[in-house]
MOPAC internal coordinates of N, CA, C and O (Angstrom, degrees):
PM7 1SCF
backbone

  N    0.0000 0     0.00 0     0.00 0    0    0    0
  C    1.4442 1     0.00 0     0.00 0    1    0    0
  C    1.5264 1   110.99 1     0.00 0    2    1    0
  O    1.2310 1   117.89 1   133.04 1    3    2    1
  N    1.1401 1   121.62 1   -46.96 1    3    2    1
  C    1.5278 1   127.47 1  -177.16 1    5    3    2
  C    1.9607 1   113.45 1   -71.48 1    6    5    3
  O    1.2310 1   129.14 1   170.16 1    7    6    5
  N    1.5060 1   100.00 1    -9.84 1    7    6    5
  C    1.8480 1    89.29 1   158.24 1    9    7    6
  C    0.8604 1   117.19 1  -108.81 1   10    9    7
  O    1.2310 1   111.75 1  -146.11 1   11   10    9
  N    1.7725 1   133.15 1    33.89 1   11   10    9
  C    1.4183 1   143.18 1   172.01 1   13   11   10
  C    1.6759 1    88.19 1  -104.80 1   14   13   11
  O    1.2310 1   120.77 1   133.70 1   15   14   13
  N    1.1545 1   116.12 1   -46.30 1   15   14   13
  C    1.9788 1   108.50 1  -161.08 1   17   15   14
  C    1.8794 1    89.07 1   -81.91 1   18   17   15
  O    1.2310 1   117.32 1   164.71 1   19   18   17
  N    1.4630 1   122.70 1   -15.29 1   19   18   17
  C    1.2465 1   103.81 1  -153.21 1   21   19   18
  C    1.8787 1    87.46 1  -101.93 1   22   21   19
  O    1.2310 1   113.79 1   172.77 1   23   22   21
  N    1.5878 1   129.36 1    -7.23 1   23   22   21
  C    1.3040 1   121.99 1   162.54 1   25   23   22
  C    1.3509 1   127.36 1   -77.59 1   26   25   23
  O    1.2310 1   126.54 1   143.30 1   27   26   25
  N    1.7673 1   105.02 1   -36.70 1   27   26   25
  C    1.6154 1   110.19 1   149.45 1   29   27   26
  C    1.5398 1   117.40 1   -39.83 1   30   29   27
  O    1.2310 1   120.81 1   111.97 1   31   30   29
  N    1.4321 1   116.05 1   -68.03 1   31   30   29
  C    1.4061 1   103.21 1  -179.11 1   33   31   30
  C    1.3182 1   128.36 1   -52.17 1   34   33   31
  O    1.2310 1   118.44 1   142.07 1   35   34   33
  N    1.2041 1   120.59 1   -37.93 1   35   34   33
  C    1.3208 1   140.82 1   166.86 1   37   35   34
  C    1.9595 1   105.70 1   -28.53 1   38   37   35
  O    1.2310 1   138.59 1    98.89 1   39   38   37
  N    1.7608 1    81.57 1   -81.11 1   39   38   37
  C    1.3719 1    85.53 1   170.52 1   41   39   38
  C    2.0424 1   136.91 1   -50.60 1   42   41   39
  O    1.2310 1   138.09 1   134.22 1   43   42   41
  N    1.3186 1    82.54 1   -45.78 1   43   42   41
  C    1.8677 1   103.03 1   175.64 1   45   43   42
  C    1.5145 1    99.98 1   -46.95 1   46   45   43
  O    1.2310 1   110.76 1   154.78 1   47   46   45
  N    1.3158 1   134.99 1   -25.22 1   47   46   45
  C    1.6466 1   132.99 1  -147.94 1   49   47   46
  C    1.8403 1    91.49 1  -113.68 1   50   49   47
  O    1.2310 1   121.19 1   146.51 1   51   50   49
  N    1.5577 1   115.33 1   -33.49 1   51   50   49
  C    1.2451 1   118.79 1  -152.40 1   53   51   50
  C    1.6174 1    83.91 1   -82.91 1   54   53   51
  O    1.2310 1   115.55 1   111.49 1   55   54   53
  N    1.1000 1   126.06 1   -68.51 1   55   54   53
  C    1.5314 1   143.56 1  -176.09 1   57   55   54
  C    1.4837 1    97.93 1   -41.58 1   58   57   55
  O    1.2310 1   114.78 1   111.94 1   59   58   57
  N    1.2544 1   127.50 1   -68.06 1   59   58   57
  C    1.3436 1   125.92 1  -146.66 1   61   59   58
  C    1.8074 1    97.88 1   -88.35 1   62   61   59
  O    1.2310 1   112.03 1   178.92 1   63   62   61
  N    1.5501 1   132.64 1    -1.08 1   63   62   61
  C    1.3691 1   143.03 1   169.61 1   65   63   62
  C    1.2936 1   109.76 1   102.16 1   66   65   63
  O    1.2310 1   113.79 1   -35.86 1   67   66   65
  N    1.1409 1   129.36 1   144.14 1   67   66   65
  C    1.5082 1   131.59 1   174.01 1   69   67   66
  C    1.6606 1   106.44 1   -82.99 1   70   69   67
  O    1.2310 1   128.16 1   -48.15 1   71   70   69
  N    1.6072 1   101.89 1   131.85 1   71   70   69
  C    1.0841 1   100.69 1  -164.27 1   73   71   70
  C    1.5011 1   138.13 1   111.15 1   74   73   71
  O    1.2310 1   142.03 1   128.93 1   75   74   73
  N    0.5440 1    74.84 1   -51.07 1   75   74   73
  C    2.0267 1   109.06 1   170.41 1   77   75   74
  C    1.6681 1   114.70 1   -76.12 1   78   77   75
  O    1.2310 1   116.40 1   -95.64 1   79   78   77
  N    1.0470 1   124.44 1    84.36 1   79   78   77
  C    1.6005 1   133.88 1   141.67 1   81   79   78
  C    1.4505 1   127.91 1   -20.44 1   82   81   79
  O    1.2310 1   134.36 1   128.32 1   83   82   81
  N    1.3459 1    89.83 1   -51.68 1   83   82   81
  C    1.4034 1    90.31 1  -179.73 1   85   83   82
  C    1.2240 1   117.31 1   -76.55 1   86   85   83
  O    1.2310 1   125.38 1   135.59 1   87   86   85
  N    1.8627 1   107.27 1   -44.41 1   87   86   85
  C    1.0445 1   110.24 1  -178.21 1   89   87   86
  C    1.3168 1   132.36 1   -60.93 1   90   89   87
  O    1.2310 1   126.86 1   153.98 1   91   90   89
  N    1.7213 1   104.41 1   -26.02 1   91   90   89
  C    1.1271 1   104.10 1   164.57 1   93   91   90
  C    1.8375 1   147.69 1   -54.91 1   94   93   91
  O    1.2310 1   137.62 1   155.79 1   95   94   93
  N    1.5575 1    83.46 1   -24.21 1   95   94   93
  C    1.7631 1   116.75 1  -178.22 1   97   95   94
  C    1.6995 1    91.09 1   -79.23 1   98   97   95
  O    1.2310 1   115.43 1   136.91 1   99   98   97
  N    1.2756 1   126.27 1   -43.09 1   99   98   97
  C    1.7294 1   111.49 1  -165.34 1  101   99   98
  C    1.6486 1    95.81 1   -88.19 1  102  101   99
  O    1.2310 1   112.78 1   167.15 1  103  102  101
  N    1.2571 1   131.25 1   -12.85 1  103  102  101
  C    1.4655 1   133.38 1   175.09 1  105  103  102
  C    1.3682 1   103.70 1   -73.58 1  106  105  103
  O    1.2310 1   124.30 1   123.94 1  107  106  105
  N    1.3567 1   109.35 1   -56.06 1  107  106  105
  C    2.1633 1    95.97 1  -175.67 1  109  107  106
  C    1.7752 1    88.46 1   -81.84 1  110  109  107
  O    1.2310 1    98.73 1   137.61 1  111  110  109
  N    1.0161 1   155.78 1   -42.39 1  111  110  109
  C    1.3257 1   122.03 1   161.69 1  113  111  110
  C    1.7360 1   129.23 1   -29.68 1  114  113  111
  O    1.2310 1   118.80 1   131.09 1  115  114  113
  N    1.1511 1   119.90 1   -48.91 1  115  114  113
  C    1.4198 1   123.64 1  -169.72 1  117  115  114
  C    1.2767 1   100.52 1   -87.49 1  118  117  115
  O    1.2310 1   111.08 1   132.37 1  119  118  117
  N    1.7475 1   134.40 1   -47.63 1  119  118  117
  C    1.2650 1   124.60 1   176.26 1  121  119  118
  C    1.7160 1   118.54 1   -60.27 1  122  121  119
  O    1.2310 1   128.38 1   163.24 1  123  122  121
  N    1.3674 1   101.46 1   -16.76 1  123  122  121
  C    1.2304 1   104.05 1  -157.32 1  125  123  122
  C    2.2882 1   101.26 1   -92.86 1  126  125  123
  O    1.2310 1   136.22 1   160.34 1  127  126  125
  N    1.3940 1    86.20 1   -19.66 1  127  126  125
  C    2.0001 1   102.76 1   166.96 1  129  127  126
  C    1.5182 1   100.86 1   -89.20 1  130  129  127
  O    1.2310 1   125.19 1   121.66 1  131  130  129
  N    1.0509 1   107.63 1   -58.34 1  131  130  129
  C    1.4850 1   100.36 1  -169.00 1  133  131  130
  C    1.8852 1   113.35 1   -42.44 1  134  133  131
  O    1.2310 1   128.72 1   136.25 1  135  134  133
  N    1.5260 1   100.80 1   -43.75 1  135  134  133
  C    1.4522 1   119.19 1  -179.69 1  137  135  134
  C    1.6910 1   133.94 1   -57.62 1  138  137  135
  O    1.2310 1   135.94 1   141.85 1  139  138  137
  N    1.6208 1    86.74 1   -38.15 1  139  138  137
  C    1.3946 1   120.04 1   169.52 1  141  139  138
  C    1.7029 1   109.78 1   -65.39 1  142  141  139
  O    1.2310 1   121.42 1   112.15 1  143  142  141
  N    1.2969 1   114.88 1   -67.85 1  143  142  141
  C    1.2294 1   129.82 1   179.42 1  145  143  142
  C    1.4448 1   114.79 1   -40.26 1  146  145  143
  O    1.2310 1   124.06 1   114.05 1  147  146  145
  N    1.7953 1   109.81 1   -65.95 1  147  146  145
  C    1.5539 1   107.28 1   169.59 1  149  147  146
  C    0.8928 1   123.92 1   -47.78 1  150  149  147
  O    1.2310 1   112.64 1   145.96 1  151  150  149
  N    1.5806 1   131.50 1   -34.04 1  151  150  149
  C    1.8788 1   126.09 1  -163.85 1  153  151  150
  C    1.5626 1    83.35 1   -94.74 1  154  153  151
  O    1.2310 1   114.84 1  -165.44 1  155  154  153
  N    1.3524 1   127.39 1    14.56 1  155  154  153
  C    1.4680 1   104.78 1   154.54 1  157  155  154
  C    1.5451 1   129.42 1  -129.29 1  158  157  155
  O    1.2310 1   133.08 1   170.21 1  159  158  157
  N    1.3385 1    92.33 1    -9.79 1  159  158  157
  C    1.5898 1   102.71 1  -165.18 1  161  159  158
  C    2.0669 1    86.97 1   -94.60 1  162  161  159
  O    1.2310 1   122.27 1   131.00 1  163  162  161
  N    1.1949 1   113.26 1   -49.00 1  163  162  161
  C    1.7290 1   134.55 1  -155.99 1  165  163  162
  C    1.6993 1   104.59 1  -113.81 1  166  165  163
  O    1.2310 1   112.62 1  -166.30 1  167  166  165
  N    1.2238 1   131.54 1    13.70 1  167  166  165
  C    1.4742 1   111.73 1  -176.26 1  169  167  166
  C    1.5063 1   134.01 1   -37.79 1  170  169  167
  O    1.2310 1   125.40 1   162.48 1  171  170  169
  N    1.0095 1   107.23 1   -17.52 1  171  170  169
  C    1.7076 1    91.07 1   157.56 1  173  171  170
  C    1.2740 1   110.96 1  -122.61 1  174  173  171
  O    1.2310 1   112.08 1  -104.85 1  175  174  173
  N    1.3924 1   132.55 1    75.15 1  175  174  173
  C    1.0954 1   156.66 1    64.67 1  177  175  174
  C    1.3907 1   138.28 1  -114.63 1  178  177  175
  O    1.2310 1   128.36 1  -113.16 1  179  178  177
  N    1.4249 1   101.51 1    66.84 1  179  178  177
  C    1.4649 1   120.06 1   162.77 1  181  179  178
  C    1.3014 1   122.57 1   -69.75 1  182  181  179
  O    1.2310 1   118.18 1   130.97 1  183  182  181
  N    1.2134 1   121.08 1   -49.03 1  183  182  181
  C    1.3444 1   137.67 1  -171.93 1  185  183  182
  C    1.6744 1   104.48 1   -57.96 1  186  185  183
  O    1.2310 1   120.55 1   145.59 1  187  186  185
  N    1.1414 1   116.55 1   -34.41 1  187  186  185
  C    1.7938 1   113.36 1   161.98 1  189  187  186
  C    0.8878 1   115.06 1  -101.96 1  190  189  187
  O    1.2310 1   106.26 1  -159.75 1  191  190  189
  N    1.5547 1   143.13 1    20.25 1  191  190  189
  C    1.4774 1   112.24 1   148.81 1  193  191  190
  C    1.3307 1   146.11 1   -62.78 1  194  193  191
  O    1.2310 1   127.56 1   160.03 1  195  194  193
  N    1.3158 1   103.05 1   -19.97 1  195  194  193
  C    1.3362 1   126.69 1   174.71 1  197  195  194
  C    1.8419 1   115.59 1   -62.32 1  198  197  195
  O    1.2310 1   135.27 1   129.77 1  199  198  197
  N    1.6663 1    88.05 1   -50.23 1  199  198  197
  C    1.8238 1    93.69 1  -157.52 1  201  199  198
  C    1.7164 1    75.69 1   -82.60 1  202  201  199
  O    1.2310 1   103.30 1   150.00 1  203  202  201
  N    1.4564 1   148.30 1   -30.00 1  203  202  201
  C    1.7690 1   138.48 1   164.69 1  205  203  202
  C    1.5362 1   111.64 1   -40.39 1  206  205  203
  O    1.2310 1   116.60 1   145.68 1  207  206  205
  N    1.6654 1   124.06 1   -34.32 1  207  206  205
  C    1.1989 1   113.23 1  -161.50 1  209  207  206
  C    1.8652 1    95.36 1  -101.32 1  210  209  207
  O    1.2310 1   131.45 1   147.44 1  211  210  209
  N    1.3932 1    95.50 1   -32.56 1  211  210  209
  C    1.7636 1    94.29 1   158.63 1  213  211  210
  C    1.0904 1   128.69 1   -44.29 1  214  213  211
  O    1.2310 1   119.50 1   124.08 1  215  214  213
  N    1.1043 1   118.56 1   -55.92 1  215  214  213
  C    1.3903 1   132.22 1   160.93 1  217  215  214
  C    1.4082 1   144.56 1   -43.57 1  218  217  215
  O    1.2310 1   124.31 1   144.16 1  219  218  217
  N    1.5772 1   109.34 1   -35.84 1  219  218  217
  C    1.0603 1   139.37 1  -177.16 1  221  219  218
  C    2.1324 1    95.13 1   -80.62 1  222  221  219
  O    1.2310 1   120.61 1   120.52 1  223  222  221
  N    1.2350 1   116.44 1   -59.48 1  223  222  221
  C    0.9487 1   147.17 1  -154.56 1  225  223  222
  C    1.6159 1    94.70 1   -61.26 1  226  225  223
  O    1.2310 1   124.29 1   120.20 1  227  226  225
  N    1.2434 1   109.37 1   -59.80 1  227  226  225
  C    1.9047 1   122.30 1   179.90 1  229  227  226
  C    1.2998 1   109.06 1   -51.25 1  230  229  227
  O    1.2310 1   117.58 1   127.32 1  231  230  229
  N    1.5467 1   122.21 1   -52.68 1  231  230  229
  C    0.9159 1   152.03 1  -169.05 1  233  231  230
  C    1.7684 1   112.10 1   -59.70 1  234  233  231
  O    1.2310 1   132.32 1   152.34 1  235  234  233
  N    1.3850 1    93.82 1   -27.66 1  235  234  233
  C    1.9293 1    99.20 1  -161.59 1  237  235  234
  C    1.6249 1    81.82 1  -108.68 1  238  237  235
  O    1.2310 1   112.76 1   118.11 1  239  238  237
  N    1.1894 1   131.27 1   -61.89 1  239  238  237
  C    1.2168 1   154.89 1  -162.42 1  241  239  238
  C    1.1756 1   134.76 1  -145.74 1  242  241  239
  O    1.2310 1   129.02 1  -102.42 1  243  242  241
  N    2.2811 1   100.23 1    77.58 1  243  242  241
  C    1.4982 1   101.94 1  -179.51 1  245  243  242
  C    1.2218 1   132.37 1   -63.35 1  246  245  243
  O    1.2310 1   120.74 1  -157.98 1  247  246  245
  N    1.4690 1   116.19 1    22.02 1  247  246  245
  C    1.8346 1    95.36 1  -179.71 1  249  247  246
  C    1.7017 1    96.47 1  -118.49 1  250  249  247
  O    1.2310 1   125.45 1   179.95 1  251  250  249
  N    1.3022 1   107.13 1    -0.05 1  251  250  249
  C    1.3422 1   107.34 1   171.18 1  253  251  250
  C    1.6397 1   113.30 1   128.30 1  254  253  251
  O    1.2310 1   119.58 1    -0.63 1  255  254  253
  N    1.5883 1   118.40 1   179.37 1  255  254  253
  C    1.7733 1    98.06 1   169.70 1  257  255  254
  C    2.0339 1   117.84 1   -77.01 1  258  257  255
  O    1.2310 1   130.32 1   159.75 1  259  258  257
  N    1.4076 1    97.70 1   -20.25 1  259  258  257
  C    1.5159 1    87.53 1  -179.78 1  261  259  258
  C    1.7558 1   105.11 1  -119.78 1  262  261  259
  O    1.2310 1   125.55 1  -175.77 1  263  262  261
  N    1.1409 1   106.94 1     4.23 1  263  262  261
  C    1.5063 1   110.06 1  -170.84 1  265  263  262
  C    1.5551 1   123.15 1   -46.13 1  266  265  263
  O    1.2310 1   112.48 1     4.21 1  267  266  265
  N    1.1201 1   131.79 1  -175.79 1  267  266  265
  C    1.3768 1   140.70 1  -154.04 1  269  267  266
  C    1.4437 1   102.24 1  -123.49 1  270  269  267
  O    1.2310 1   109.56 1   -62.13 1  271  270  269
  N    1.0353 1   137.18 1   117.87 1  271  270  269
  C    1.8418 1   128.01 1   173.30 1  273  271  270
  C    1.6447 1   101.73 1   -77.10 1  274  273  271
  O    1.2310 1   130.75 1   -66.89 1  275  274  273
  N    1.4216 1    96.86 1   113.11 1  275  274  273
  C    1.9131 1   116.01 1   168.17 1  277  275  274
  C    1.3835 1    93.95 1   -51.58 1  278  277  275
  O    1.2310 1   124.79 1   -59.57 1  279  278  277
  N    1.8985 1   108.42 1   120.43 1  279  278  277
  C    1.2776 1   111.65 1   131.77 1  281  279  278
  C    1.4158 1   148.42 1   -66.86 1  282  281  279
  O    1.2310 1   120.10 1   180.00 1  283  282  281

């Protein structure tokens, strides 16, 4: 049970930018709708909505939504 909450976090930190507080707070917000939504709108494919919005997310903006650009 504890490497299901500890891939959420994983994710919640990657999405929302490393570093970032805040960002971290609007990352488990959005993973945490996005997540909600699929296991209701899509249940069998819930289980990827998360690593879809991950994805989406790297893709648009690798350092995250509030992240810091590495010097």
């Amino acid at each position: 049970m504890s490497m299901d909450i500890l891939l959420y976090a994983l994710i919640v930190v990657v999405v929302g930018g490393t570093g970032s507080v805040q960002g971290t707070l609007v990352g488990a917000l959005a993973i945490g709708l996005i997540d909600a939504f699929g296991k209701a709108l899509i249940p069998d494919f819930a289980m990827f909505t998360m690593y879809v919005a991950l994805i989406i997310i790297l893709l648009v903006k690798p350092t995250g939504l509030l992240g810091r650009a590495q010097v």
